[in-house]
C-alpha positions as CSV (number, residue, x, y, z in Angstrom):
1,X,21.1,0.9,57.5
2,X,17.6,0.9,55.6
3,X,15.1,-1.4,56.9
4,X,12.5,-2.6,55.0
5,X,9.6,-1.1,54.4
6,X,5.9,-2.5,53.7
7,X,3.8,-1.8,50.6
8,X,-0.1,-2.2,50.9
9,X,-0.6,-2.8,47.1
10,X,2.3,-4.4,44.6
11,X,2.4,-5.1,40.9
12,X,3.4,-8.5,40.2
13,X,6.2,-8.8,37.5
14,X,4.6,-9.6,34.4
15,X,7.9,-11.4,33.3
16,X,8.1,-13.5,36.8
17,X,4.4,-14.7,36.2
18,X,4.6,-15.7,33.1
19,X,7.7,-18.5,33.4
20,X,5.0,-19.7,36.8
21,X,2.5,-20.2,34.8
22,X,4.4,-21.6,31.5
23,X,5.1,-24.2,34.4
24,X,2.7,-25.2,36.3
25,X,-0.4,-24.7,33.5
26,X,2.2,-26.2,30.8
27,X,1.5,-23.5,28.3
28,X,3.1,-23.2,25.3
29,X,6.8,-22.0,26.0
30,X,6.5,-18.8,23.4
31,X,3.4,-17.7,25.4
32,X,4.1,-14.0,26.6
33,X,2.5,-12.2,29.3
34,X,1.5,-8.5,30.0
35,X,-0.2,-6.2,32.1
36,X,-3.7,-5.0,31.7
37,X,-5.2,-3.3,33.9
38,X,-4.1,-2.3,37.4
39,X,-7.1,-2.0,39.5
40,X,-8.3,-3.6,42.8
41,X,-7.5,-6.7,40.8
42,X,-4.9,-6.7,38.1
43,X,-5.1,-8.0,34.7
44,X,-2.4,-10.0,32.8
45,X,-3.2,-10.9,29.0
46,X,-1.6,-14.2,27.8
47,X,-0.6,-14.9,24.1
48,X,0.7,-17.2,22.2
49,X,0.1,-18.4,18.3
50,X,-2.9,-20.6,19.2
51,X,-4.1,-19.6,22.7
52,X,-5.1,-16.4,24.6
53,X,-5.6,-16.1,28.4
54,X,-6.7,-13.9,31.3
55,X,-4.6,-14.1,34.5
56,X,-6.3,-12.2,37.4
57,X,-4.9,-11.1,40.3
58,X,-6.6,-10.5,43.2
59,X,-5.9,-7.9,46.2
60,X,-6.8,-9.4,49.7
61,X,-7.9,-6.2,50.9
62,X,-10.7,-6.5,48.3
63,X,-11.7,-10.0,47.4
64,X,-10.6,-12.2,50.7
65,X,-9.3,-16.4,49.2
66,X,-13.0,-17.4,50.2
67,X,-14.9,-14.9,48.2
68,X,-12.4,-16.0,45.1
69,X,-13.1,-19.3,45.7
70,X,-16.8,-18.8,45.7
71,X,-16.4,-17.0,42.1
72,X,-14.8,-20.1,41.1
73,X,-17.5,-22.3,42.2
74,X,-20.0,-20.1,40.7
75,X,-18.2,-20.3,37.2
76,X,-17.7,-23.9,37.5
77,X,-21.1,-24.4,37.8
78,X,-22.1,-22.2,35.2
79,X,-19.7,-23.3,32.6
80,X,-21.2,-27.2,33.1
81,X,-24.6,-26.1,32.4
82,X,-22.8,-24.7,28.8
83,X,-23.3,-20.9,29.9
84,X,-21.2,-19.1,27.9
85,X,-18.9,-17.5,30.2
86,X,-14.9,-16.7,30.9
87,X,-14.2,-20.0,33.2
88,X,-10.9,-20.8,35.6
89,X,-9.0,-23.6,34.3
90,X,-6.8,-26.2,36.2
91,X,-3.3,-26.3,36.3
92,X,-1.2,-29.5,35.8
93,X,-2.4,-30.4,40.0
94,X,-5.6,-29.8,39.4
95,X,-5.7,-26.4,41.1
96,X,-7.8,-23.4,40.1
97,X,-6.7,-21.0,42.5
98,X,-2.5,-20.0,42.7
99,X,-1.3,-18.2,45.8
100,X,1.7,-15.9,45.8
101,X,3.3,-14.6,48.8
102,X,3.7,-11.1,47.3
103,X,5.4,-7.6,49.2
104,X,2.0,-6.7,51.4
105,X,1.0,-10.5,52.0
106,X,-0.5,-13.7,50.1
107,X,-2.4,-12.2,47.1
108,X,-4.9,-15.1,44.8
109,X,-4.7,-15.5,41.1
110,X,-6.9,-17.5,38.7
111,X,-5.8,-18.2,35.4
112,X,-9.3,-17.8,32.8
113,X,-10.3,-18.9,29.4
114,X,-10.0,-15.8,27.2
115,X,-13.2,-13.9,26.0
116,X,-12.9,-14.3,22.1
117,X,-14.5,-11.1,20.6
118,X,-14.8,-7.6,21.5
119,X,-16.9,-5.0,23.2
120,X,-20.1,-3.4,21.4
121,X,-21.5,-0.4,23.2
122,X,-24.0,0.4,20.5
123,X,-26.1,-3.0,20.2
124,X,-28.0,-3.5,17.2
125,X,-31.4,-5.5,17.2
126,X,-30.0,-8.9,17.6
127,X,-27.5,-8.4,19.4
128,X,-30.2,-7.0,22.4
129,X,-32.1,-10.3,21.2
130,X,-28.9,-12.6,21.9
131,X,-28.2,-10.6,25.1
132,X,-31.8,-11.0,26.4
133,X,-31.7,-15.0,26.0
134,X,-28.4,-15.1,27.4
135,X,-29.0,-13.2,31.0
136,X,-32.2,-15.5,31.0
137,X,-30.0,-19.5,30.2
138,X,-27.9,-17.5,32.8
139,X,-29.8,-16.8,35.4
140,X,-31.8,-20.2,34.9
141,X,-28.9,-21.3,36.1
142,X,-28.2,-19.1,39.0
143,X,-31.3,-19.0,40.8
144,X,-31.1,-22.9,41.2
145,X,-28.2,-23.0,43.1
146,X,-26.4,-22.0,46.5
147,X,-22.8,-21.9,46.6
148,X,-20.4,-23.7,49.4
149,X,-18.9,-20.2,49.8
150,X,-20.3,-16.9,50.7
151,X,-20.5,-14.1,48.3
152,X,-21.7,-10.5,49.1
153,X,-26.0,-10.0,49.6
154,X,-27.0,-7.4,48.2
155,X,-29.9,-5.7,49.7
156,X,-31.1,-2.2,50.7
157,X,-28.5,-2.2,54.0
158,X,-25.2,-3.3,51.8
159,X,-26.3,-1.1,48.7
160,X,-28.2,2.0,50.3
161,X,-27.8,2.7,54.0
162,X,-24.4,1.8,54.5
163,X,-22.6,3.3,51.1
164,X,-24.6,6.4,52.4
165,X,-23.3,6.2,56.0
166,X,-19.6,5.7,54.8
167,X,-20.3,9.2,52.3
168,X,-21.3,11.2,54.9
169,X,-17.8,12.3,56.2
170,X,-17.4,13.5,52.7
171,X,-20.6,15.9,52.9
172,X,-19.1,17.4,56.2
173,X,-19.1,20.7,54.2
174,X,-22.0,19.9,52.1
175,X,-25.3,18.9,54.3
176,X,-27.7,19.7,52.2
177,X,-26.9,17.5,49.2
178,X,-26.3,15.0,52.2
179,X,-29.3,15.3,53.3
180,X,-31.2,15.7,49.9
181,X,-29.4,12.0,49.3
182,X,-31.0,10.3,52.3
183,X,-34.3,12.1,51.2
184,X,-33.8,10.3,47.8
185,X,-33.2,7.1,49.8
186,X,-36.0,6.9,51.6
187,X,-38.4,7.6,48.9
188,X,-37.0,4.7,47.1
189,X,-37.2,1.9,50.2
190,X,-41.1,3.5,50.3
191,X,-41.5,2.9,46.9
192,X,-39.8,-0.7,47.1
193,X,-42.1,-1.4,50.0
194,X,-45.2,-1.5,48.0
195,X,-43.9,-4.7,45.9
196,X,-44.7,-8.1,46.5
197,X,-40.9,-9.7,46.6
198,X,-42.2,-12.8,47.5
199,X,-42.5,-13.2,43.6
200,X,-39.1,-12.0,42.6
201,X,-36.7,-14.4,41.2
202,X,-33.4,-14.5,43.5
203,X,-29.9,-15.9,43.1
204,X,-26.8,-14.7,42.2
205,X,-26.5,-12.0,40.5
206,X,-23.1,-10.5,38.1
207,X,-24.7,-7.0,39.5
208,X,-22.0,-5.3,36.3
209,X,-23.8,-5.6,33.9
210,X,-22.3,-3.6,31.2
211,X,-20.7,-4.2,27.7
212,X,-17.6,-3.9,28.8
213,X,-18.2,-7.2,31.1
214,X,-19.1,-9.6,28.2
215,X,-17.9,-9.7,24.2
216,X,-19.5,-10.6,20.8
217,X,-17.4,-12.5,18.9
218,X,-17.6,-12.1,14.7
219,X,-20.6,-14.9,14.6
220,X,-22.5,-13.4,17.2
221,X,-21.8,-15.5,20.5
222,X,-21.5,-14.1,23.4
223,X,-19.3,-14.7,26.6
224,X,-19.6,-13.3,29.8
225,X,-16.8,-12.4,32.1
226,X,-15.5,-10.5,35.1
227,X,-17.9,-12.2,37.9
228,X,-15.6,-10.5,40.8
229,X,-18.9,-8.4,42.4
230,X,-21.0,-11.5,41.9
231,X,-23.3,-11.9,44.9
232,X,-27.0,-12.9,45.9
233,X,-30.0,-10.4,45.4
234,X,-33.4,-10.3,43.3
235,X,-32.2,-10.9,39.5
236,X,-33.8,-7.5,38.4
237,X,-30.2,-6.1,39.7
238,X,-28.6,-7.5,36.3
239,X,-31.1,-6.3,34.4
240,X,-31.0,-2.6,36.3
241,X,-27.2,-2.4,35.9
242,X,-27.8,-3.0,32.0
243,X,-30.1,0.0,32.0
244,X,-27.2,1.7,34.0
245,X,-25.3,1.2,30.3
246,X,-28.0,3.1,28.9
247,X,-28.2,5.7,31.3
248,X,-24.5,7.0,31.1
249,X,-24.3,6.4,27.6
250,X,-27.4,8.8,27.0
251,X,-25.0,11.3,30.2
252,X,-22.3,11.0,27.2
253,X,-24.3,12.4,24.2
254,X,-23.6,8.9,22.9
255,X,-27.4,8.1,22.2
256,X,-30.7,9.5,22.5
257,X,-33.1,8.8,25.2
258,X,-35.5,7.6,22.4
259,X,-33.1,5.0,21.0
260,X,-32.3,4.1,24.1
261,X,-35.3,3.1,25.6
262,X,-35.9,1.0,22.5
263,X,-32.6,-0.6,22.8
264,X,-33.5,-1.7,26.1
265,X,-37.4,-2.7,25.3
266,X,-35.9,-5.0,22.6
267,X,-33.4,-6.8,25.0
268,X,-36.4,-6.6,28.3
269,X,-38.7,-8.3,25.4
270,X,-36.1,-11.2,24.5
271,X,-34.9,-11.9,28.3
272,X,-39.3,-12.4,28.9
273,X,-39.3,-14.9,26.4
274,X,-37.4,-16.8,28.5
275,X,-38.0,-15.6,31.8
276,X,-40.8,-13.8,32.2
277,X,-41.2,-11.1,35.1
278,X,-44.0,-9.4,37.0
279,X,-45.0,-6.4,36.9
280,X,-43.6,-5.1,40.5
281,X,-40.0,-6.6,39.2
282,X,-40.5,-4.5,35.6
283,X,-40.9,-1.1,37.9
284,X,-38.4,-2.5,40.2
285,X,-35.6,-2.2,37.7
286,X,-35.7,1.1,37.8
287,X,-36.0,1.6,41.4
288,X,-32.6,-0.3,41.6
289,X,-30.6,2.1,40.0
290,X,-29.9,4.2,43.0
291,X,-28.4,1.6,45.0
292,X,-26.6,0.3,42.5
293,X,-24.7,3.4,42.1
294,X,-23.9,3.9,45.8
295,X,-22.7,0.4,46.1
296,X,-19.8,1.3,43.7
């Protein structure tokens, strides 16, 4: 007789989560529901005639209930000071956080307002403007609070040393480029050593940065989303994994390295207007950049 068998990752049914959430959020009863993406959280899109939502599920194995509940926390707080972001709303108990007790174990879903808009990866002049005095209100925000829940630090152990420890069984067969990596990452802790942090700006960070992670609607407002590797660190890392955009678009033939670093001078220039930075967190942007991409 089969026996049954565990899963370590399950799709929920699109058709199952939409009559729970009809319920308990009392949504319109035409609203359908569909899959997004399927990634280490999936993505359901919700639509009806007047409304759209994002329904997010998360996988324990990747985002434990406390880290969701500190993204929650962090978006509460940043929608009452009227950043414009992608916020969890309350079902009919007042709950922002459903639990479902799927195949591999109890996975967490937050229902979200819907990002009205749509991605720009070439951002003209005022658009970088907008962006720039956006991150600033947002991190105004974020570097004036500390959160009832933990969220991931990033520093050079979490984003340098340990991504590089966990590569190395993957460069059994290739020491040299192992080694030439922990040559790289040494030079960069030197380099970071000569700055005086004490004057960095610190809080939480989005630390994804990228167009894909906030849309432009038709009259130009923006509205950031997808907090889910949201953590503490110096703020520079936001505006280091924008230059990151910059940087694989330029790997893509997609722009020119002359546009580029104009594109982000313009955006640099309107985030000083509002928050202005030293010089040691200017060079440290770049410096960032090599953590940043070991930590994914």
């Amino acid at each position: 007789m089969p026996h049954f068998f565990p899963a370590q990752y399950s799709t929920l049914s699109a058709a199952a989560l939409r009559d729970y959430l009809i319920e308990n959020y009392q949504l319109d009863q035409y609203t359908t529901c569909r899959l997004l993406i399927r990634n280490v959280s999936d993505t359901y899109i919700l639509e009806n005639l007047n409304h759209k939502y994002i329904f997010k599920i998360y996988r324990d194995a990747h985002r434990k209930r406390h880290e969701v509940e500190a993204e929650v926390e962090l978006l509460n707080i940043l929608h009452a000071n009227e950043n414009s972001v992608s916020y969890p709303i309350k079902d009919l108990e007042g709950k922002q956080i459903q639990q479902f007790n799927a195949i591999e174990g109890f996975r967490n879903g937050v229902l979200f307002t819907f990002a009205e808009g749509s991605v720009i990866l070439d951002l003209e002049d005022q658009q970088l403007i907008q962006l720039g005095h956006d991150m600033a209100k947002l991190h105004q925000s974020t570097s004036s609070i500390k959160l009832n829940h933990p969220r991931p630090i990033f520093n050079f152990e979490t984003t340098l040393f340990k991504p590089l420890k966990d590569l190395e069984p993957h460069f059994s067969e290739m020491k040299e480029e192992y080694e030439y990596l922990r040559d790289i990452s040494e030079k960069v802790l030197q380099k970071f050593e000569e700055f005086d942090t004490s004057t960095f700006s610190y809080g939480y960070c989005h630390y994804d940065f990228f167009p894909k992670n906030f849309h432009f609607n038709a009259q130009g407002k923006i509205t950031f989303f997808d907090f889910d590797f949201a953590g503490e660190g110096y703020l520079v890392n936001d505006l280091m994994s924008f230059l990151n955009h910059y940087f694989f678009h330029q790997q893509s033939n997609s722009i020119s390295r002359e546009q580029a670093d104009k594109d982000f001078a313009t955006f640099l220039a309107a985030y000083q207007e509002l928050r202005p930075l030293t010089d040691d967190e200017l060079k440290a942007i770049h410096i960032w950049a090599l953590p940043f991409i070991f930590s994914f």
